[in-house]
N, C-alpha and C positions, 0 to 999 in steps of 0.2 A: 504494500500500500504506500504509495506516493506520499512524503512527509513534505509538509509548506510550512514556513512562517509566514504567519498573517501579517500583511500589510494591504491598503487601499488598493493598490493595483491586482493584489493577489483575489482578493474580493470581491473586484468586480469583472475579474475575468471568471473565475468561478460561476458568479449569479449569471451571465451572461451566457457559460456554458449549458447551464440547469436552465434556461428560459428556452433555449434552443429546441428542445425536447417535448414543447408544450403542442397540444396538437393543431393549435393554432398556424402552427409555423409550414403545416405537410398540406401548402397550397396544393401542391399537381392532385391532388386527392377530389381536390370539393368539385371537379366539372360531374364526375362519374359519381359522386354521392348526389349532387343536383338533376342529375338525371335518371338519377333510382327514383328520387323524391316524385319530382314533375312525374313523372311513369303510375307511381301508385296513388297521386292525387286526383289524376285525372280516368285510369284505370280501376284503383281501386284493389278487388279480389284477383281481378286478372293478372294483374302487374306482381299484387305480392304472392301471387302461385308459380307464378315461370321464375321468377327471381328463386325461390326458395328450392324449384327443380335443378338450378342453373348453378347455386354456390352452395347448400347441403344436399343436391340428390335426393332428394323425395318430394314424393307427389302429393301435394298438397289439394285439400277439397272441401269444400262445409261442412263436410261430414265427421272429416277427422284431423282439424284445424284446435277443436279444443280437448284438452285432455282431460280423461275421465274419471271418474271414482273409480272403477276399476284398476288403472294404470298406477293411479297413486294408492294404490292398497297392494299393488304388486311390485311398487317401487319400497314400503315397509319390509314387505317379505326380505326384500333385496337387501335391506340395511342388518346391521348386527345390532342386539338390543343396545348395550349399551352405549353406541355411536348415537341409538334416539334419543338416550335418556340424555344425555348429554348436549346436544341438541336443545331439545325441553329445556333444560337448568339454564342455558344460552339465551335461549328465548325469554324466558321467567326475566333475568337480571334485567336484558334489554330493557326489556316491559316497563319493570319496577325503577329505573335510571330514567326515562322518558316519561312517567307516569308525573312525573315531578315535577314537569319542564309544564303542565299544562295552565294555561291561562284562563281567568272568566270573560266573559263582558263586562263591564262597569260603567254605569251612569252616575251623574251627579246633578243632585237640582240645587236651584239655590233660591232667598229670597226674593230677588228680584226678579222672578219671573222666567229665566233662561231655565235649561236640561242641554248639560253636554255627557257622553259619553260615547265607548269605543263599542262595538258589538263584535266578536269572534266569532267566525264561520267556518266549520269545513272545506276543505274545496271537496265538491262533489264526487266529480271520478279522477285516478291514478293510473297511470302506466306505468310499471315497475321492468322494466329490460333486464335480462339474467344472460351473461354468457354461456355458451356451454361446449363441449367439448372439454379439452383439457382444463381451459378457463370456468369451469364451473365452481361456484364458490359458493356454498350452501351459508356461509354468514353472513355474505352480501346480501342474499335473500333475506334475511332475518332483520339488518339494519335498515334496510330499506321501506320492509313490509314493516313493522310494528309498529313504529313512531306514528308511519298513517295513519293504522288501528286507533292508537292513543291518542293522536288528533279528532277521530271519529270520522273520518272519512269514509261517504258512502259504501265505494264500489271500487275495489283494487282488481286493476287486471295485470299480466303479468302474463309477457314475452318471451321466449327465449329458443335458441335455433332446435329443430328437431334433426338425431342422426340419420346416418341413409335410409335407418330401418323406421323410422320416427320416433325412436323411443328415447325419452328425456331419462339425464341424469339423476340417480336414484334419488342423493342426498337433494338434489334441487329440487325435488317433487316435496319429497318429507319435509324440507324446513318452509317449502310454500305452505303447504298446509298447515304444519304449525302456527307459521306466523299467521295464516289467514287471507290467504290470495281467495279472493271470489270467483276468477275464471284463469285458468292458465291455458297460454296459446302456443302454440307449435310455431315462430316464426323469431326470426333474428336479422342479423346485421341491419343495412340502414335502410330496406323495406317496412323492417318491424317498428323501426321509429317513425317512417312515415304514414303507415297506417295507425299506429296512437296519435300522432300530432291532428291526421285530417280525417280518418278515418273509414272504413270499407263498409263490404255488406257482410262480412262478418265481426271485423274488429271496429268497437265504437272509437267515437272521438274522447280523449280528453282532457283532463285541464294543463296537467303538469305531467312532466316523463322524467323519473328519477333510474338511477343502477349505470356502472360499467360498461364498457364494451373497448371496441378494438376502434383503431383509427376511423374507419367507415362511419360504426355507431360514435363516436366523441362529435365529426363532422357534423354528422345528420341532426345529430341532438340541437348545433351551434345553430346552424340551416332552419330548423322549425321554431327556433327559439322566438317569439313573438306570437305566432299561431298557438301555440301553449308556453306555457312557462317548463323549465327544467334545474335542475338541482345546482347542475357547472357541467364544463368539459374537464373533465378530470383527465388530469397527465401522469408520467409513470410514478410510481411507488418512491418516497425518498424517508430515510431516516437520518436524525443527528442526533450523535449521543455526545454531551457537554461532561466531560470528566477533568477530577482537578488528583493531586497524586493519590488520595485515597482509594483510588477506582480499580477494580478487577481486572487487569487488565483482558482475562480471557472470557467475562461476561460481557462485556465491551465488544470483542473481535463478535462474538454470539451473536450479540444485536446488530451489528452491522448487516452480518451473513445474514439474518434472516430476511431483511428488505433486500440484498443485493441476489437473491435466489427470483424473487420475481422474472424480470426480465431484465434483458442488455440493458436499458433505459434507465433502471432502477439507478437510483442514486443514494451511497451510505459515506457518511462524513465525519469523521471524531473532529472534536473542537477543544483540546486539553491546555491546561495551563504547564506541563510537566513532557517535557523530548521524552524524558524515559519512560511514561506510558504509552506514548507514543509507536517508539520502538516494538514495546514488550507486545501491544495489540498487533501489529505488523506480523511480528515473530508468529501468535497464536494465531491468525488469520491464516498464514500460511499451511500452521500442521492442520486446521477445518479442514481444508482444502484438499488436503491427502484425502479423505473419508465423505464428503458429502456427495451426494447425488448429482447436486447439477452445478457440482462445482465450475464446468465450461462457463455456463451462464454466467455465475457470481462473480469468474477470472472478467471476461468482457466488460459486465459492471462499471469492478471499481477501477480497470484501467482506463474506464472512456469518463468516470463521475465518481469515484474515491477517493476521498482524501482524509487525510489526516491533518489537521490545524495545527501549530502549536503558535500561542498567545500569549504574551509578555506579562497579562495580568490576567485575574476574573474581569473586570470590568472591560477590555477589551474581548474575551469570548462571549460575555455575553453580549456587545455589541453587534459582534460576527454572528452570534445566533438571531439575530434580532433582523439584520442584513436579508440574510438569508431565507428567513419564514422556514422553514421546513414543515413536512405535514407531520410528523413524529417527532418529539425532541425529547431525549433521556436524560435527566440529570441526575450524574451519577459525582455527587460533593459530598464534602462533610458532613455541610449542609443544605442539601437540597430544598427544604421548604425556601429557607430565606433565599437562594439564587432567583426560585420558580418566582418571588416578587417583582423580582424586576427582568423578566422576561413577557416583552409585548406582544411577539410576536410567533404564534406555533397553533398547528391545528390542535393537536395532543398532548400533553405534558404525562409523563411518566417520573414518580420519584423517586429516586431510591434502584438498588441493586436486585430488590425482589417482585420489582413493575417492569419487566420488559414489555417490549413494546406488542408480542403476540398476545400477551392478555387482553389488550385494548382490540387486537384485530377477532377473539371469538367467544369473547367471555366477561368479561369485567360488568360490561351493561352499557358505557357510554358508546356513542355511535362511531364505528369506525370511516364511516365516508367521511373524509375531511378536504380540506385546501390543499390544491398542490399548488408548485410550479411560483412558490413566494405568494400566493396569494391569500395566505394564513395572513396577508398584513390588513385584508381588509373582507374576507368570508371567514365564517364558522365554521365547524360540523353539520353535518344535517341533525335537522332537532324538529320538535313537534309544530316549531314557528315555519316548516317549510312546508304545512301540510293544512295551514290555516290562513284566512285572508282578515283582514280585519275592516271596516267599518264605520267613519266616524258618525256621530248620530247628533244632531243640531234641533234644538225647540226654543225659539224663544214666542212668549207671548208678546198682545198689542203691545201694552205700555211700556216691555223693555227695548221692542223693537227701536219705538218711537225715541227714548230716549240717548240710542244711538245712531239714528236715521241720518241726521246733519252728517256727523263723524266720517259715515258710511261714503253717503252722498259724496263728498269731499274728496276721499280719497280713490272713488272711481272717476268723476270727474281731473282729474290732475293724472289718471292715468292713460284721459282721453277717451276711457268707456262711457259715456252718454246714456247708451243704453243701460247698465249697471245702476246706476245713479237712477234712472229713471223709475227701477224695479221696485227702487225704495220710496220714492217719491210720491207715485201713484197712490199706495198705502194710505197715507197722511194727506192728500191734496183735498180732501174736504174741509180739513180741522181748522 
């Protein structure tokens, strides 16, 4: 692993390298995602049947477009008990971390005559998109589908590509159903988002389109973004682990390897106060590497987006962390509560040597979709406020009206609205 000393230049060639990455940047892509779209808006069923013949190999039809209680009672068979239970206990924390996050309506009157308040709504229907093939990731189901739930959201539907044979991934059936998907559909890449976005004769329209996907779906999602609303284009997986010399150095290397096993794209970064953790991580990343699985992958990684920091003080790492947003950030200090204060910028915070960062990605309860690509400086997490719209709500009676009418008048006149002014006017033009 590539060892830097932080400096300005070094930092912003970094951030610059990690922006590269965002799917924003893979122009040649959106003529052929724009024209899948146009195809299924104007198409419809037809466009996303040949599409789906054309890139998974089955024959798609209204008949067997959506999956059935049968398939997902044969999809439990397929699971080992306790892969469900666990699962369940997944789903439970979720629940109960989000359960938390929910908001009321609230009015206020007052005496003189006014009522203001917000009202909080559901949005009515969801399309939840699920990779599948090797990308199938039964806890992405889970974070995506419950918060919904918890929101109260009518009606979740839920995409995702069928194999040649159309039979969907086991774990992705079972944790739909747990979580509570309403209709799961046989259809994927960025037909599947075009058919949520505008909608066919079998797949409805609807509001918003949250979940993962590959370049195609990130495009198509960006593409329909207006026609519905969507969560983000989310870019590859990145982790930073902030350690000062207290730090493991082989729970370190750990945490690294487990974001840089994602993909080539994936980005893993230590950010130390101390060369010789530095070092010692390097060393331990190397023997992972004898013994993991997709070690290829992880080598790719951190030679295209690995680093190792090392920083003259705390208050310059956590500047650099600050710089940087990452959607994971490990603080592994002394003391990690007081660093985590003065850290503004991170999708996730993890504290301490006994929170890596996999708890948050199937277990813990907080939601693991987060901000990439530095844009933890100004989105969240997905939380229950992406699944509600809000409302404001206005009463005033005659006599408060009246008593701000001039005020009103005023300052719609000075902004050259006539008509504004007039709406107030008319009210009072007896008195």
């Amino acid at each position: 692993m590539r060892i830097t000393y932080i400096n300005p230049d070094s930092i912003k060639e970094i951030t610059s390298l990690l922006l590269k990455r965002s799917p924003s940047q893979y122009t040649e892509y959106e003529n052929t995602v724009n024209e899948i779209l146009k195809n299924v808006r104007e198409n419809a069923d037809k466009a996303l049947f040949e599409y789906t013949a054309k890139f998974d190999g089955y024959e798609l039809t209204p008949e067997n477009i959506i999956v059935t209680k049968e398939e997902i009672a044969k999809a439990y068979e397929e699971l080992d008990d306790e892969y469900i239970e666990v699962i369940k206990k997944a789903a439970a924390n979720i629940r109960e971390f989000h359960e938390k996050q929910l908001r009321n309506s609230w009015f206020e009157t007052k005496a003189d005559g006014t009522l203001l308040g917000m009202k909080i709504t559901p949005i009515e229907k969801l399309g939840v998109y699920v990779p599948g093939g090797k990308a199938a990731y039964p806890s992405s189901v889970l974070m995506n589908i419950i918060p919904a739930k918890v929101a109260g959201v009518d009606k979740i539907y839920m995409c995702t590509p069928p194999g040649k044979t159309g039979v969907i991934n086991a774990g992705t059936l079972v944790a739909a159903d747990i979580a509570g998907a309403d209709v799961i559909f046989k259809a994927g890449g960025a037909q599947a988002i075009g058919a949520m976005a505008f909608g066919t004769e079998s797949i409805p329209k609807v509001d918003k389109i949250t979940g993962p996907g590959n370049i195609f779906v990130a495009l198509a999602k960006k593409a329909v973004y207006g026609f519905v609303s969507i969560d983000s284009i989310a870019g590859p997986s990145e982790v930073m682990v902030l350690a000062d010399e207290t730090a493991n150095p082989r729970y370190v290397a750990a945490d690294l390897l487990s974001q840089a096993e994602h993909d080539e794209l994936a980005s893993a970064i230590l950010v130390t106060t101390d060369e010789k953790i530095a070092k010692a991580v390097s060393e331990e990343i190397d023997e992972f590497l004898k013994t993991l699985s997709r070690a290829d992958i992880i080598r790719k990684s951190l030679d295209n987006y690995g680093y190792a920091l090392v920083a003259s003080s705390m208050d310059e790492a956590i500047e650099t962390v600050n710089s940087i947003a990452s959607e994971h950030l490990e603080i592994l200090t002394r003391n990690p509560f007081e660093v985590m204060t003065k850290v503004r910028n991170a999708g996730a915070i993890f504290l301490g040597e006994y929170s890596s960062e996999p708890l948050g990605d199937y277990f813990a309860g907080p939601n693991h979709i987060l901000p990439t690509n530095g844009t933890a400086r100004f989105f969240s997490p997905v939380n229950v406020d992406d699944f509600i719209k809000k409302s404001s709500v206005i009463y005033y009676s005659r006599e408060a009206l009246k008593r701000d009418s001039k005020a009103i008048e005023l300052f719609a006149t000075n902004e050259g609205l006539t008509a504004h002014a007039n709406s107030i006017h008319v009210r009072f033009e007896n008195d």
